[in-house]
C-alpha positions in Angstrom: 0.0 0.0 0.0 0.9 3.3 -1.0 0.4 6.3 1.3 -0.6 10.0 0.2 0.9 13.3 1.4 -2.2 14.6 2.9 -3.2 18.7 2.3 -2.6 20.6 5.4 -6.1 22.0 4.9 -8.9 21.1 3.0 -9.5 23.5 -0.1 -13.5 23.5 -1.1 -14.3 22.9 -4.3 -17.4 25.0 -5.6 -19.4 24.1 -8.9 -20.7 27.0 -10.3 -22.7 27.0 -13.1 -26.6 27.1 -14.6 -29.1 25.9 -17.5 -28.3 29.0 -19.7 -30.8 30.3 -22.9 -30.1 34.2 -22.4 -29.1 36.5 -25.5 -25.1 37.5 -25.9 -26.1 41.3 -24.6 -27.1 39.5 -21.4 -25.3 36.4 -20.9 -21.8 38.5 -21.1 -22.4 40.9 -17.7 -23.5 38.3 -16.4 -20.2 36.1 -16.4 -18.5 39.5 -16.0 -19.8 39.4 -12.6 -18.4 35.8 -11.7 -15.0 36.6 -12.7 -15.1 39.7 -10.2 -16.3 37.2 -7.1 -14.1 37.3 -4.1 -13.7 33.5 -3.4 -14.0 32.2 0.4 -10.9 31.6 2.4 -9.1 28.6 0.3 -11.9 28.2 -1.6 -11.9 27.1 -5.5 -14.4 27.2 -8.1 -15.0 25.3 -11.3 -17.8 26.6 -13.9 -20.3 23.6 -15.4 -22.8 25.0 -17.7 -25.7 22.7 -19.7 -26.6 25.2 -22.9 -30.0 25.9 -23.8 -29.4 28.2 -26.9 -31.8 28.8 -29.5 -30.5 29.0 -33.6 -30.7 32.3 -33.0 -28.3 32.9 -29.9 -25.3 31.0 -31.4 -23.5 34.2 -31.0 -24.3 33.7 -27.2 -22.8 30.0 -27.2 -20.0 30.4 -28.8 -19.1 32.9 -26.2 -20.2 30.9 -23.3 -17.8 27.7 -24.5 -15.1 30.7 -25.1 -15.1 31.9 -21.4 -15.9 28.5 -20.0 -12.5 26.9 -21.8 -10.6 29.7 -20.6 -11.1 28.8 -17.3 -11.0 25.1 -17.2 -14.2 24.6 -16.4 -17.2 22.2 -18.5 -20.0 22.4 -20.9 -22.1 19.3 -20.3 -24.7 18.6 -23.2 -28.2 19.1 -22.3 -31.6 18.0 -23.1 -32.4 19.2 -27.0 -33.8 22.8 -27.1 -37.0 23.9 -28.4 -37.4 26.8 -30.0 -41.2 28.8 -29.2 -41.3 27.3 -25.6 -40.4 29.8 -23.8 -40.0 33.8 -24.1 -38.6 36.8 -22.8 -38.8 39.0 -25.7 -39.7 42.9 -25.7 -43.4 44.0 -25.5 -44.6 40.8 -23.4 -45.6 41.7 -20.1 -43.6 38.7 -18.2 -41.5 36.1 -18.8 -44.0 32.6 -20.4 -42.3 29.6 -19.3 -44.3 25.8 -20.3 -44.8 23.4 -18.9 -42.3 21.3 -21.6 -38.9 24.5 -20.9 -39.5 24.0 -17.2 -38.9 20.2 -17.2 -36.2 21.1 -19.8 -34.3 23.4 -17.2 -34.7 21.1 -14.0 -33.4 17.9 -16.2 -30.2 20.7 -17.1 -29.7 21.6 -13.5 -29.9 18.0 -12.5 -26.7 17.5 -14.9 -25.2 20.0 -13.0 -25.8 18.9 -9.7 -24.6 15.0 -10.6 -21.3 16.8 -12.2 -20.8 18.0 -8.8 -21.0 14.4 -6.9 -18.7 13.2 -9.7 -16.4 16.0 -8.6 -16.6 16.0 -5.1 -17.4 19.2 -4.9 -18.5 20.5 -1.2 -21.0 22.8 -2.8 -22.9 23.8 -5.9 -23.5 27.3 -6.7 -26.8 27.8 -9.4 -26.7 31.3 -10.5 -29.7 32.2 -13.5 -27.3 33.7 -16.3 -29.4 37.0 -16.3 -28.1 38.1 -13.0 -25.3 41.2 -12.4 -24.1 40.3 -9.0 -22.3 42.0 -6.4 -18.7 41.3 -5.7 -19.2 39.5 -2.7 -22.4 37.3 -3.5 -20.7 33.8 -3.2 -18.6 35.3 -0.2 -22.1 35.9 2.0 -23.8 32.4 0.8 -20.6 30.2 1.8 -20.1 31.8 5.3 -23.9 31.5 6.4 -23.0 27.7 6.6 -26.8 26.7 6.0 -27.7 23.7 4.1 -29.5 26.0 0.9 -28.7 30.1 1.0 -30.0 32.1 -1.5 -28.7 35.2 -2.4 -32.3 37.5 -2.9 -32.8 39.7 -5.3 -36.2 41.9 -6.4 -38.1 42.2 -9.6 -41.2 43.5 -11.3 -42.3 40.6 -12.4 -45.0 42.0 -14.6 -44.0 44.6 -17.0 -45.7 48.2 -15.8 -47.9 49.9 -18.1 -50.2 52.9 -18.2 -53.1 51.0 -18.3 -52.4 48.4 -15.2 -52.3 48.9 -11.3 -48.8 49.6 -10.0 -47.0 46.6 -8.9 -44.8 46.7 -5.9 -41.3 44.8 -7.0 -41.3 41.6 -5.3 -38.4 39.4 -4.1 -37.5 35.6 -5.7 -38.1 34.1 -2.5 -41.5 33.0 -0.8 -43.3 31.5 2.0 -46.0 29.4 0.9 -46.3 28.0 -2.3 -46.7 28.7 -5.6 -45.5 32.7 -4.3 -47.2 33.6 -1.4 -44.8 36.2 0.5 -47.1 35.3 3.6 -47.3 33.0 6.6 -45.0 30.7 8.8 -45.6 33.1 11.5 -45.3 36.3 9.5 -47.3 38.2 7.5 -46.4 40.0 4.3 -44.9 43.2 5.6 -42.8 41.7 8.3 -41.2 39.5 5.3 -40.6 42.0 3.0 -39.0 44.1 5.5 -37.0 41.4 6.5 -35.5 41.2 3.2 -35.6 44.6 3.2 -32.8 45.1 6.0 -30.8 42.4 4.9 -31.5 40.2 7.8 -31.1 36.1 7.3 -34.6 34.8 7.0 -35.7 30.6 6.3 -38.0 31.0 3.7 -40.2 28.1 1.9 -38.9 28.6 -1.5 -35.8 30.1 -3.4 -34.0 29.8 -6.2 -32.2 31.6 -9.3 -29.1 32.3 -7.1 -28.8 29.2 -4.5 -25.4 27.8 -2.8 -26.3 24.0 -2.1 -24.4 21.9 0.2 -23.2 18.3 -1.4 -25.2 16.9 1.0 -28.4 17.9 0.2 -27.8 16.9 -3.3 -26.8 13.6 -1.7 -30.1 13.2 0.1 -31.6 12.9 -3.0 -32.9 16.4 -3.5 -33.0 17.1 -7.3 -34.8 19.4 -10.0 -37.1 16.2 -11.5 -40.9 16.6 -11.5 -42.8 15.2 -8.7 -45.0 12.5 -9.7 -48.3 14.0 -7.8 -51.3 15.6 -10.1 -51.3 19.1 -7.8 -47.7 19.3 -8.9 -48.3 19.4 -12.7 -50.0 22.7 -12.9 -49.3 26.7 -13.2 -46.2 27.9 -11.2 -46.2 24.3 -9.3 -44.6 23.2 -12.6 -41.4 25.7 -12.2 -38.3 23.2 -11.5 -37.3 25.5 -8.8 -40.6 24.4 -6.8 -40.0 21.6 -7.4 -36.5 21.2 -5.6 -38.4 23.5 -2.4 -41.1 21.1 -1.8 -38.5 18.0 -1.6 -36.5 19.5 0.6 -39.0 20.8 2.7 -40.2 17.2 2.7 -37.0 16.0 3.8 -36.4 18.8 6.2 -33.8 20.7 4.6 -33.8 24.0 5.7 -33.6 27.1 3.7 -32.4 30.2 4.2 -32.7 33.8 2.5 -29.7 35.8 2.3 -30.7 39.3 1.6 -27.1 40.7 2.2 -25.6 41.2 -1.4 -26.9 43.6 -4.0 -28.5 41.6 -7.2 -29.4 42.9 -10.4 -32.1 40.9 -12.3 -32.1 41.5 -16.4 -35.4 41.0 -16.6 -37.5 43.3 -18.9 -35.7 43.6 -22.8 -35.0 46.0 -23.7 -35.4 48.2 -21.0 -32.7 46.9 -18.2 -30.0 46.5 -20.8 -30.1 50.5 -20.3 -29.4 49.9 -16.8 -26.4 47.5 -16.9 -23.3 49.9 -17.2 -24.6 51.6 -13.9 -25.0 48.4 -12.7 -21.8 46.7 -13.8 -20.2 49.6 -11.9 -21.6 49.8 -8.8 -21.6 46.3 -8.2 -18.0 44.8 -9.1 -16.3 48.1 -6.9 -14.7 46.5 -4.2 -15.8 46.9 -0.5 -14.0 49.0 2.1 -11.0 46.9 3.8 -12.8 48.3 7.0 -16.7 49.3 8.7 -17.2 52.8 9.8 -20.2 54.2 11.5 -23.6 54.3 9.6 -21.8 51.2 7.2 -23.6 48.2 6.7 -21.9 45.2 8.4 -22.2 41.6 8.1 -21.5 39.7 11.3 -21.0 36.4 12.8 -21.3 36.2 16.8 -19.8 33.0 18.5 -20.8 32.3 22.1 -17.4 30.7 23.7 -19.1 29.7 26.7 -22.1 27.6 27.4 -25.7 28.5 29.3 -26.9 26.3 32.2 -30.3 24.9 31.7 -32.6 24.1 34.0 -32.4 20.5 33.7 -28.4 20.5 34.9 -27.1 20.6 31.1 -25.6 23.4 29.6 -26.5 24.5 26.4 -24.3 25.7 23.5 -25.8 29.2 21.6 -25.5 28.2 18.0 -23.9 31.0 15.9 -25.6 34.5 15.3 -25.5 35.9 12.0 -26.3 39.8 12.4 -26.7 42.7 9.6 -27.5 46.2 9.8 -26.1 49.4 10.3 -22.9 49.8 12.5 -24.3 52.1 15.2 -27.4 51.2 14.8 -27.4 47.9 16.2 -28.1 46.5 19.2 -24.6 45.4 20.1 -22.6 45.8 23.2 -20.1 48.4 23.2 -17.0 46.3 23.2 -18.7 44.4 20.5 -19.1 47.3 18.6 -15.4 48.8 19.1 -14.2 45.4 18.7 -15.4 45.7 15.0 -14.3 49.3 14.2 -10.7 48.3 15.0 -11.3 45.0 12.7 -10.2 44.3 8.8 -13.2 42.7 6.6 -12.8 38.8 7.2 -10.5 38.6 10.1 -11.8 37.6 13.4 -11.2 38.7 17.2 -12.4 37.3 20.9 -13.9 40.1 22.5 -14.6 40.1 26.4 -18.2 41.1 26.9 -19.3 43.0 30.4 -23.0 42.3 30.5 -24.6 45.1 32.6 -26.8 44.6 35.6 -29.9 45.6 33.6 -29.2 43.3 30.7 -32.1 41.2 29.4 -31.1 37.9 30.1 -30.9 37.5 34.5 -28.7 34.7 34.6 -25.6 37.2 32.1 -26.1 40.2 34.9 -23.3 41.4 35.7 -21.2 38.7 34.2 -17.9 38.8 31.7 -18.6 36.7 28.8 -16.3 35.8 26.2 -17.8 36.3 22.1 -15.6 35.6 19.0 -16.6 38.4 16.4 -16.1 37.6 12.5 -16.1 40.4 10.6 -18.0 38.6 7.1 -18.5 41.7 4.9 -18.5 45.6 5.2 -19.9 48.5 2.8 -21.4 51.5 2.5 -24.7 51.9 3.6 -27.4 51.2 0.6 -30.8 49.7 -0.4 -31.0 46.8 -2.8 -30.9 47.0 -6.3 -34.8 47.7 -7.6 -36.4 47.7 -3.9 -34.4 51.3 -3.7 -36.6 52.8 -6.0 -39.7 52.2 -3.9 -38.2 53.8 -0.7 -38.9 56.9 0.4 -36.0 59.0 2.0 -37.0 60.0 5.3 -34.1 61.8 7.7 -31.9 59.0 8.1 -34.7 56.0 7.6 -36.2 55.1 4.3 -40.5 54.7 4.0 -41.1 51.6 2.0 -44.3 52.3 -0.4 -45.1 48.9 -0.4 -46.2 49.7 3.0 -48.4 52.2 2.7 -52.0 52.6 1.5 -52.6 54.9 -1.1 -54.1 57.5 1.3 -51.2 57.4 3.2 -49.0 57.2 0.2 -50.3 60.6 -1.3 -50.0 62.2 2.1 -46.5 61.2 2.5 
């Protein structure tokens, strides 16, 4: 037997790739905006794509295997494409999808997700190829460490017009199924502003810009159609649903990730005016440190166990916090702690709890908390959602919020 130098550390190994059918105007910001990724700590990526082209879009494909075999990455062969089955073009109010594409798509994804087993990947990262994606997008999913993050973004999914209602821009995550933003203990508004902050939020269903662990792909959860009649209709058809409602059958939980600032493609030819902005402000890179009034990502490590009533002790599970530095409800050596920190580095901070804090058995206790400093940057709203605030002092009105009364009074 022959023994093998063994890596001082492990490296992960992160498949990233999609089904892709988007036009060459599209599909190249797009891929702009994985080559600018910050990759986690000894991290490595390799790109698997399954091409869905139309005749059409061969300008778009030759482009894709161009930039793919650049990097050493794959093009796996797909299911054959049909042309009319699905539609994005100017003038329609949304996206039409049937029944046959989304099958199509799921079948593509599953190619990617049994690429990864092959590989051993630790992760699979399924990014929709008419995304513009902040710099730090893959950063945020790894270090939540949840079985399935999603990276949220917000779209008008229906195309405004004169003649319609307005429509509030809605997020690519949900609650209830087939989109119901509602439920599990919240109702609409307490979601959306959720999302809104950036906090980390389990949600029902995701998809578009999902970081799945290996395992979950090893439990079984796939993109393939479940066999059941009330699964073969309307949005219940969408291959995304379809990979929810298995792993909420096998308990997998999901998460929402709301930190990073997404740009969805959606409406031609209208956000292709948008994409230079975009392109911009979402590839600069973020401040090497966090400054008052900057948004901050955080991860909070209790060192040291609670008692329970029951003579065990319990160990606090890790606390992922966003928000405004200054604004948060942090303890002050918490809080200096992190001004003195660089983005990505980590300190143990010694935390006096006060004689009036919250919890009676930390009263007047030291307490020791490990402080990882995920992300910083300057204080903004999401992509889209920003356009529906209101500024407000130093606080932002969400619309979506108001009634009309209320809205016309503001």
């Amino acid at each position: 037997m022959q023994l093998a130098v063994l890596p001082e550390a492990h490296e992960p190994l992160i498949v990233v790739g999609t089904s892709v059918r988007k036009p060459l105007a599209v599909l190249q910001p797009f891929l702009e905006s994985l080559t600018w990724q910050e990759l986690p700590k000894r991290c490595k990526v390799h790109y698997v794509f399954v091409p869905d082209f139309t005749k059409e879009q061969a300008d778009a494909e030759a482009y894709l295997r161009a930039w793919v075999k650049e990097r050493g990455g794959e093009v796996l062969r797909g299911i054959p494409s049909t042309d009319g089955d699905f539609s994005d073009a100017p003038g329609i109010p949304t996206h039409q999808w049937t029944a046959n594409s989304m099958r199509r798509v799921g079948a593509n994804k599953n190619k990617i997700l049994q690429r990864a087993l092959a590989l051993k990947a630790d992760a699979i990262w399924l990014a929709d190829a008419d995304l513009l994606m902040d710099r730090t997008t893959l950063l945020s999913l790894w270090a939540v460490e949840k079985p399935i993050a999603c990276a949220v973004y917000f779209t008008h999914w229906v195309r405004a017009t004169k003649e319609t209602v307005p429509s509030h821009a809605g997020p690519q995550v949900w609650l209830r199924h087939p989109y119901l933003l509602d439920g599990r203990g919240m109702e609409e508004w307490e979601f959306r502003a959720k999302l809104v902050n950036r906090e980390l939020t389990r949600v029902w269903g995701q998809g578009a810009c999902s970081l799945i662990r290996t395992p979950v792909i090893q439990a079984g959860i796939s993109f393939e159609q479940i066999p059941e009649r009330t699964m073969d209709q309307g949005l219940m058809l969408g291959e995304d649903r379809q990979f929810c409602i298995r792993a909420e059958r096998a308990h997998i939980d999901m998460w929402a990730d709301p930190w990073s600032d997404i740009f969805h493609i959606y409406h031609l030819p209208d956000d292709l005016q948008r994409i230079q902005a975009m392109t911009e402000r979402l590839s600069a890179p973020h401040q090497l440190r966090a400054a008052l009034g900057d948004l901050v990502s955080l991860r909070l490590d209790a060192l040291e166990p609670f008692p329970q009533p029951n003579n065990q002790w319990y160990r606090v599970p890790p606390q992922f916090v966003r928000g405004r530095l200054g604004a948060l409800a942090l303890q002050p050596e918490l809080e200096q702690a992190i001004l003195d920190m660089d983005r990505g580095t980590e300190r143990i901070v010694p935390v006096h709890c006060p004689l009036h804090y919250p919890l009676g058995y930390m009263r007047g206790k030291r307490r020791l908390i490990r402080v990882t400093l995920i992300d910083c940057k300057k204080f903004s709203y999401a992509p889209v959602i920003e356009d529906e605030l209101i500024p407000k002092g130093s606080t932002q009105m969400d619309t979506a919020t108001l009634t009309p009364r209320q809205l016309a009074a503001v």
